[in-house]
Backbone as XML, in Angstrom:
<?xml version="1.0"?>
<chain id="A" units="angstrom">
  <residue number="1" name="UNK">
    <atom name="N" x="-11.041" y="19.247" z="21.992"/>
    <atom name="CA" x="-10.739" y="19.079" z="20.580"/>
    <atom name="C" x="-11.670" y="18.011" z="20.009"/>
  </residue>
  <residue number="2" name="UNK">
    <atom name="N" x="-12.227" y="18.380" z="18.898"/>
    <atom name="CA" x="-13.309" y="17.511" z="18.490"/>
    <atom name="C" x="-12.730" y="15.498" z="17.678"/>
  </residue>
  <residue number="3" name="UNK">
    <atom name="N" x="-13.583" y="14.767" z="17.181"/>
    <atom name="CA" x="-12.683" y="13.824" z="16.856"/>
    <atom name="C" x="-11.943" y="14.416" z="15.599"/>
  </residue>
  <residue number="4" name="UNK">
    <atom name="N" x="-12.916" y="15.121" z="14.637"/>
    <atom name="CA" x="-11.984" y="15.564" z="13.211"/>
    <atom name="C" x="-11.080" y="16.324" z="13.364"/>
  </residue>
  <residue number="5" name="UNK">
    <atom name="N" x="-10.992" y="16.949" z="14.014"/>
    <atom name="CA" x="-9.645" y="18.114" z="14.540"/>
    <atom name="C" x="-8.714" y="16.705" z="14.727"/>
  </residue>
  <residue number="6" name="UNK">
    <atom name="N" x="-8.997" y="15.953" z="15.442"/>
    <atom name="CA" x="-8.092" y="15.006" z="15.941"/>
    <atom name="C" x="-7.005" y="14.374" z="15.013"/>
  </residue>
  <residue number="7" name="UNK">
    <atom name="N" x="-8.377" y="13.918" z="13.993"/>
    <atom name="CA" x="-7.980" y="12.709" z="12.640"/>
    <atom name="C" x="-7.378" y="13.385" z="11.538"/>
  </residue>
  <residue number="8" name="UNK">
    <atom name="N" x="-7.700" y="14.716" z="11.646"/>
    <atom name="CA" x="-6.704" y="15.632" z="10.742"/>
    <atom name="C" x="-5.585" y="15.656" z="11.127"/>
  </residue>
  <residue number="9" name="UNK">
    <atom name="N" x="-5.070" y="15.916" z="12.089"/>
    <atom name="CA" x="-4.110" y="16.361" z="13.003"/>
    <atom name="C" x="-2.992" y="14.723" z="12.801"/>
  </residue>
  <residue number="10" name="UNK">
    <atom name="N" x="-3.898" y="13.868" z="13.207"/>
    <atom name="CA" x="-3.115" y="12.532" z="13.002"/>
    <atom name="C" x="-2.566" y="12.398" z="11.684"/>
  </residue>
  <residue number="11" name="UNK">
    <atom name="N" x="-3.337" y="12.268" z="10.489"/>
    <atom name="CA" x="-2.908" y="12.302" z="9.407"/>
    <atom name="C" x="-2.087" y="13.245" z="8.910"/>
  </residue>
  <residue number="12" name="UNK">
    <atom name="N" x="-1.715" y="14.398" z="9.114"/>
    <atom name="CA" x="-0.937" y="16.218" z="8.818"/>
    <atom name="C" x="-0.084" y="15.299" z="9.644"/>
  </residue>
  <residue number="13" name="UNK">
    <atom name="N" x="0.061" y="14.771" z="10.336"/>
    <atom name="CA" x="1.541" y="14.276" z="11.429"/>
    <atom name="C" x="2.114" y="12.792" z="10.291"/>
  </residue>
  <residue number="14" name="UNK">
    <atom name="N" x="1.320" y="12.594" z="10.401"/>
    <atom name="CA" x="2.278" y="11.396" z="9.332"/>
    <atom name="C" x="2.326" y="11.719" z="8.085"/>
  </residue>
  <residue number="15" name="UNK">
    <atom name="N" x="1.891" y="12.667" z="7.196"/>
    <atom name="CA" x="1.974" y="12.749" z="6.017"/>
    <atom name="C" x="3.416" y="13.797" z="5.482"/>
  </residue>
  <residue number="16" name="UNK">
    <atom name="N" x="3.450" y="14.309" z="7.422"/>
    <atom name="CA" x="4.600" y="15.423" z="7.253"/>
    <atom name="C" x="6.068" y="14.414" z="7.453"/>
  </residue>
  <residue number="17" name="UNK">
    <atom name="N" x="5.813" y="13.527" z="8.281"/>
    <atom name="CA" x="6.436" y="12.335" z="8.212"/>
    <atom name="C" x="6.992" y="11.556" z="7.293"/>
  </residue>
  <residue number="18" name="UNK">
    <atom name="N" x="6.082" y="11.653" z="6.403"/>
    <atom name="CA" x="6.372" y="10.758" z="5.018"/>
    <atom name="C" x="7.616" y="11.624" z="3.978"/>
  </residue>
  <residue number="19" name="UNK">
    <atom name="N" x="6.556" y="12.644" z="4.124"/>
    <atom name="CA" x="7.414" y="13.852" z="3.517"/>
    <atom name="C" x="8.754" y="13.931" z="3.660"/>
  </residue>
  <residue number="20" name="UNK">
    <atom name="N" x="9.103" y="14.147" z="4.809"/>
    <atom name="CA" x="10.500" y="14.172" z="5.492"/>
    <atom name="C" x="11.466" y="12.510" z="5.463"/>
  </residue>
  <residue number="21" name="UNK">
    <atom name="N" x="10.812" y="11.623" z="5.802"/>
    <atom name="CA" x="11.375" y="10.284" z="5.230"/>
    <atom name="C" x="11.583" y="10.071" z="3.672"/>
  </residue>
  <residue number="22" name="UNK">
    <atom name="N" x="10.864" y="10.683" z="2.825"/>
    <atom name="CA" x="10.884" y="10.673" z="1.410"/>
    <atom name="C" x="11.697" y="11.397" z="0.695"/>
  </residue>
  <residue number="23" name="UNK">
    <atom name="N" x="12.204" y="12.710" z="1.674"/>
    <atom name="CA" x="12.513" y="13.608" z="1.510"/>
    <atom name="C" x="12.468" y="14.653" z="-0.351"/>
  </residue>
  <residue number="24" name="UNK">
    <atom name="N" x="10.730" y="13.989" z="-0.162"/>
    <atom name="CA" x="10.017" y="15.182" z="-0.863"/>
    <atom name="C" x="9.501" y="16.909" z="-0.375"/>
  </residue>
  <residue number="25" name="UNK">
    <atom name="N" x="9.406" y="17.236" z="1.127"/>
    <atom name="CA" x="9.211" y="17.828" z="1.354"/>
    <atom name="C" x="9.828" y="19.108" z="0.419"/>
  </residue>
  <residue number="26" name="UNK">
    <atom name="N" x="10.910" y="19.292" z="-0.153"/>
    <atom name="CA" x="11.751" y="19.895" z="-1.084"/>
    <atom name="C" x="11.950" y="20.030" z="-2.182"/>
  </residue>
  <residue number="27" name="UNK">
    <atom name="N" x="10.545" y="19.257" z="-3.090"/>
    <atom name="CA" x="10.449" y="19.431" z="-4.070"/>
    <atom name="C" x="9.297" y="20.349" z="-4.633"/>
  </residue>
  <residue number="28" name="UNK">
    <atom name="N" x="9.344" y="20.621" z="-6.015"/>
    <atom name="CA" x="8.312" y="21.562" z="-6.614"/>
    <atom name="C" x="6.995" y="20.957" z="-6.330"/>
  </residue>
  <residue number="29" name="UNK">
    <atom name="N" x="5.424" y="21.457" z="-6.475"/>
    <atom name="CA" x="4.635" y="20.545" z="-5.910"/>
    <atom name="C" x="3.897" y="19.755" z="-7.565"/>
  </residue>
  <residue number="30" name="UNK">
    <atom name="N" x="4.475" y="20.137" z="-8.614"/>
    <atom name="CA" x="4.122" y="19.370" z="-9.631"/>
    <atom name="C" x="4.979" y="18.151" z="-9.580"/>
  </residue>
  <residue number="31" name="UNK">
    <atom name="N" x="6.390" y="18.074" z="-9.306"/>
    <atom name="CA" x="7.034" y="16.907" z="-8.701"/>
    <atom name="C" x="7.091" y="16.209" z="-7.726"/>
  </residue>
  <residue number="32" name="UNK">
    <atom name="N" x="5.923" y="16.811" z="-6.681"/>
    <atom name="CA" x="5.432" y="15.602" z="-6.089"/>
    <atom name="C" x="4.087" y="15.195" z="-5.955"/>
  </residue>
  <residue number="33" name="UNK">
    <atom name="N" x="3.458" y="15.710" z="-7.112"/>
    <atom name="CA" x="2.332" y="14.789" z="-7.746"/>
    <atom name="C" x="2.670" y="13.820" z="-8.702"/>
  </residue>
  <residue number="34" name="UNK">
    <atom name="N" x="3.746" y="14.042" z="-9.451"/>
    <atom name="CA" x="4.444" y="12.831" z="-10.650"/>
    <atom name="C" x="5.008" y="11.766" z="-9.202"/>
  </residue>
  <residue number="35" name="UNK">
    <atom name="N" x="5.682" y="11.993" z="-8.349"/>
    <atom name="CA" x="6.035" y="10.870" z="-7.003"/>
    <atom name="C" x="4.665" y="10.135" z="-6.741"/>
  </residue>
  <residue number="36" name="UNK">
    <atom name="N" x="3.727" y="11.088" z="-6.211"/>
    <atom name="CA" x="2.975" y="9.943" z="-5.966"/>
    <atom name="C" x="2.317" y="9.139" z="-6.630"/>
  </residue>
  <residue number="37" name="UNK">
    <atom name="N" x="2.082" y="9.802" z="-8.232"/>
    <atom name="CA" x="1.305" y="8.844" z="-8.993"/>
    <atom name="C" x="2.366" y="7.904" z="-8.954"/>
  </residue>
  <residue number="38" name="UNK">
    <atom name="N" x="3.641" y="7.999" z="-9.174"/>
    <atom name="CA" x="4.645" y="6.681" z="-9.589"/>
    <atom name="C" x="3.993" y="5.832" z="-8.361"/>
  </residue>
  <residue number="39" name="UNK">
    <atom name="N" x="4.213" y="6.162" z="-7.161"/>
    <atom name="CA" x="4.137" y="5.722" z="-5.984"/>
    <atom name="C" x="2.604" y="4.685" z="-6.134"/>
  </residue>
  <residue number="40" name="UNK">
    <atom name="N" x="2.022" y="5.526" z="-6.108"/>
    <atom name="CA" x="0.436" y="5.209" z="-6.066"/>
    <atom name="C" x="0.067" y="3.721" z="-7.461"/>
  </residue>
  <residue number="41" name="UNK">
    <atom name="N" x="0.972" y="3.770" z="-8.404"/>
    <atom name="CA" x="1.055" y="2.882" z="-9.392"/>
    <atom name="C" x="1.421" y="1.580" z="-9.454"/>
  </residue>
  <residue number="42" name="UNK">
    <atom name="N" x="2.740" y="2.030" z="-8.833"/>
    <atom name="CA" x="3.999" y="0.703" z="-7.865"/>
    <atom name="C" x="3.191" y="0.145" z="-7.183"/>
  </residue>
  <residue number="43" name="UNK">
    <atom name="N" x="2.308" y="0.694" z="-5.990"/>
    <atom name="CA" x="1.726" y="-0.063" z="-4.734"/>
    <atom name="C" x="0.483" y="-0.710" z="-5.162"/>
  </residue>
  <residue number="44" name="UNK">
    <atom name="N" x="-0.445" y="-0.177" z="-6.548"/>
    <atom name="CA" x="-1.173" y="-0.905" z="-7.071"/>
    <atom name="C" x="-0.904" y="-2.520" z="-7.797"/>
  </residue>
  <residue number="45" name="UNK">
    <atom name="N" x="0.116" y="-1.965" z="-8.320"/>
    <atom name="CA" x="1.013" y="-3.492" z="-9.196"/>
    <atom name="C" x="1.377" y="-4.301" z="-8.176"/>
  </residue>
  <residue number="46" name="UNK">
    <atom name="N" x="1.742" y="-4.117" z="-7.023"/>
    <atom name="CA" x="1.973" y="-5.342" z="-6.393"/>
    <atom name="C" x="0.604" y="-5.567" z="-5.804"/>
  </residue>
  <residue number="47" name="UNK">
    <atom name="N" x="-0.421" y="-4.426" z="-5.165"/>
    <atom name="CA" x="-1.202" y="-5.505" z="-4.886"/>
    <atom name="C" x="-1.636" y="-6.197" z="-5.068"/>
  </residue>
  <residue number="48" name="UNK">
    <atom name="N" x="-1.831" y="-6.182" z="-6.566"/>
    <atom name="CA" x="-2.542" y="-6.928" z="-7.594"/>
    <atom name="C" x="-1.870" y="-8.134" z="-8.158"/>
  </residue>
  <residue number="49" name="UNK">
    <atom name="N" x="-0.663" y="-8.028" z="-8.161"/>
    <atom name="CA" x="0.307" y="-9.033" z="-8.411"/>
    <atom name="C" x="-0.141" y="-10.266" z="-6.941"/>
  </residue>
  <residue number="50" name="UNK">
    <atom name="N" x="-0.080" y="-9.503" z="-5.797"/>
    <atom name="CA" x="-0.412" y="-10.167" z="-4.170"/>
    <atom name="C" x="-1.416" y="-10.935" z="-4.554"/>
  </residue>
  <residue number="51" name="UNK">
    <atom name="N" x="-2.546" y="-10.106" z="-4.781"/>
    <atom name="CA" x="-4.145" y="-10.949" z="-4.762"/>
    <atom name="C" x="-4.387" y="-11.848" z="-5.909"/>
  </residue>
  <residue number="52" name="UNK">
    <atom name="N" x="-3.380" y="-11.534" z="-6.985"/>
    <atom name="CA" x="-3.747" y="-12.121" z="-7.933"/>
    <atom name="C" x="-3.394" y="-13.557" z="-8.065"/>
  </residue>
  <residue number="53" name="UNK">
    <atom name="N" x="-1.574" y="-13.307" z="-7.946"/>
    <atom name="CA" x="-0.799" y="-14.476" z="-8.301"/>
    <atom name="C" x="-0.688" y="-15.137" z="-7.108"/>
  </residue>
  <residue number="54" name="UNK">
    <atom name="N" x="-0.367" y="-14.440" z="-5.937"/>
    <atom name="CA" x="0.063" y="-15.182" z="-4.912"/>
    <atom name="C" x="-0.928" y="-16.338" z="-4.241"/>
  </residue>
  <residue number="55" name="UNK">
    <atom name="N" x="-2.203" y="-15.000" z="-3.746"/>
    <atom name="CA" x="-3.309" y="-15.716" z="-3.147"/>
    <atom name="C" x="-3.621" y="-16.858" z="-3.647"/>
  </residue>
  <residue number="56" name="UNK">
    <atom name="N" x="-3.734" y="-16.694" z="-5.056"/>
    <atom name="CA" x="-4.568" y="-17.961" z="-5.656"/>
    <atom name="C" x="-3.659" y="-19.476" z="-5.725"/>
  </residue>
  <residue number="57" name="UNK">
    <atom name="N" x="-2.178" y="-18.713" z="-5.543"/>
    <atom name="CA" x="-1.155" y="-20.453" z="-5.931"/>
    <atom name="C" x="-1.553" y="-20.565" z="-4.240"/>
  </residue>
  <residue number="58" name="UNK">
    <atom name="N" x="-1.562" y="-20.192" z="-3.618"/>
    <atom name="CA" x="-1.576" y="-20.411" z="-2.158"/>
    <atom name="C" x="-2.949" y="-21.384" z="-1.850"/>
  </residue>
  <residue number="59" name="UNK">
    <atom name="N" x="-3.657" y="-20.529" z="-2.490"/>
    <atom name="CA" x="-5.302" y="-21.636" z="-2.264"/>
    <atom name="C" x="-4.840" y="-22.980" z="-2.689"/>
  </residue>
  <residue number="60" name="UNK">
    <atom name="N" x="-4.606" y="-22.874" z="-4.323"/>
    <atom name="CA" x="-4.575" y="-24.313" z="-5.114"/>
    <atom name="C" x="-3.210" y="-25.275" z="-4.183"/>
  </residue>
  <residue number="61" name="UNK">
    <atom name="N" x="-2.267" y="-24.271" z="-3.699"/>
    <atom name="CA" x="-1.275" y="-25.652" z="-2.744"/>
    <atom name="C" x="-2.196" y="-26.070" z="-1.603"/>
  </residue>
  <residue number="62" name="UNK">
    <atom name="N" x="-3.320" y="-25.172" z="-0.870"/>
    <atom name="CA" x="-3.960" y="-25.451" z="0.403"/>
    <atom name="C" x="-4.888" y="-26.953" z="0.016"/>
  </residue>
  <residue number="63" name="UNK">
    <atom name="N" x="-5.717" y="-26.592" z="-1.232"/>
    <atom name="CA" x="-6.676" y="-27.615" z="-1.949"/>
    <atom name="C" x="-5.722" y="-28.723" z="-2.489"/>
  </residue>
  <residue number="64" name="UNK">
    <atom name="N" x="-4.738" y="-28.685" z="-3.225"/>
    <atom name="CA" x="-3.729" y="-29.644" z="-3.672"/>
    <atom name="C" x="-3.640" y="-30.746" z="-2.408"/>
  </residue>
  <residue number="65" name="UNK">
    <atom name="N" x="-3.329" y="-30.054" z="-1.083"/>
    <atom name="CA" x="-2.568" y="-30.872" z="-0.711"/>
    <atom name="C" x="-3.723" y="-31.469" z="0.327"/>
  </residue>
  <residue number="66" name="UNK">
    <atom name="N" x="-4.799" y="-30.782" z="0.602"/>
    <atom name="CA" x="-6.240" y="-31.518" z="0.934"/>
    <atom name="C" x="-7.078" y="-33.030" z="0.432"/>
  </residue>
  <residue number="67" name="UNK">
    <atom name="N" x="-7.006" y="-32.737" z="-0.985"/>
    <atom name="CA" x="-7.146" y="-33.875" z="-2.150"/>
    <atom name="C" x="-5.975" y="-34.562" z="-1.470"/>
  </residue>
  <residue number="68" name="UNK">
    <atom name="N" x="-4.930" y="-34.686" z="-1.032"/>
    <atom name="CA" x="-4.029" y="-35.793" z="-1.345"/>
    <atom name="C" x="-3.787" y="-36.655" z="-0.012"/>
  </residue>
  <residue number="69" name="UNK">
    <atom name="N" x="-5.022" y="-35.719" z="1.514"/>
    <atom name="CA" x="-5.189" y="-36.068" z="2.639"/>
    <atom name="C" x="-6.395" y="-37.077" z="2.226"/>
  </residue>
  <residue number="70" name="UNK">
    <atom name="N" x="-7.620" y="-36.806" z="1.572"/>
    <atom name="CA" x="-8.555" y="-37.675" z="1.607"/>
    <atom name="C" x="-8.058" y="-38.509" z="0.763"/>
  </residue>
  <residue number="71" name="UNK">
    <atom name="N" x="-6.818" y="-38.975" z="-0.261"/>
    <atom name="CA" x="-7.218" y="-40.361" z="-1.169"/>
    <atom name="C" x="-6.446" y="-41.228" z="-0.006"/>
  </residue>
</chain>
């Protein structure tokens, strides 16, 4: 079996997975293109919320509290 046969095969196994945990497998397939955009939207907003808000208070406490080792 070649590697792409493989990596298909891997992905068709978890996506059928998802399906069945989501339990979209049972829906129309125009309703589960409206799922994943929701989906796909949600997971954008937080990452961005992650990299945005989080990362950066995280730096400025790392640097904050650096400055307050050297005075």
């Amino acid at each position: 079996m070649s590697l792409v046969k493989k990596v298909q095969k891997f992905f068709a196994y978890w996506y059928q997975r998802y399906l069945l945990a989501t339990e979209m497998y049972m829906v129309e397939p125009w309703e589960k293109a409206v799922i994943h955009f929701i989906f796909l939207v949600l997971f954008s907003l937080f990452w961005w919320f992650n990299s945005s808000l989080v990362v950066s208070s995280i730096a400025r406490l790392r640097n904050r509290s650096q400055m307050e080792l050297v005075s």
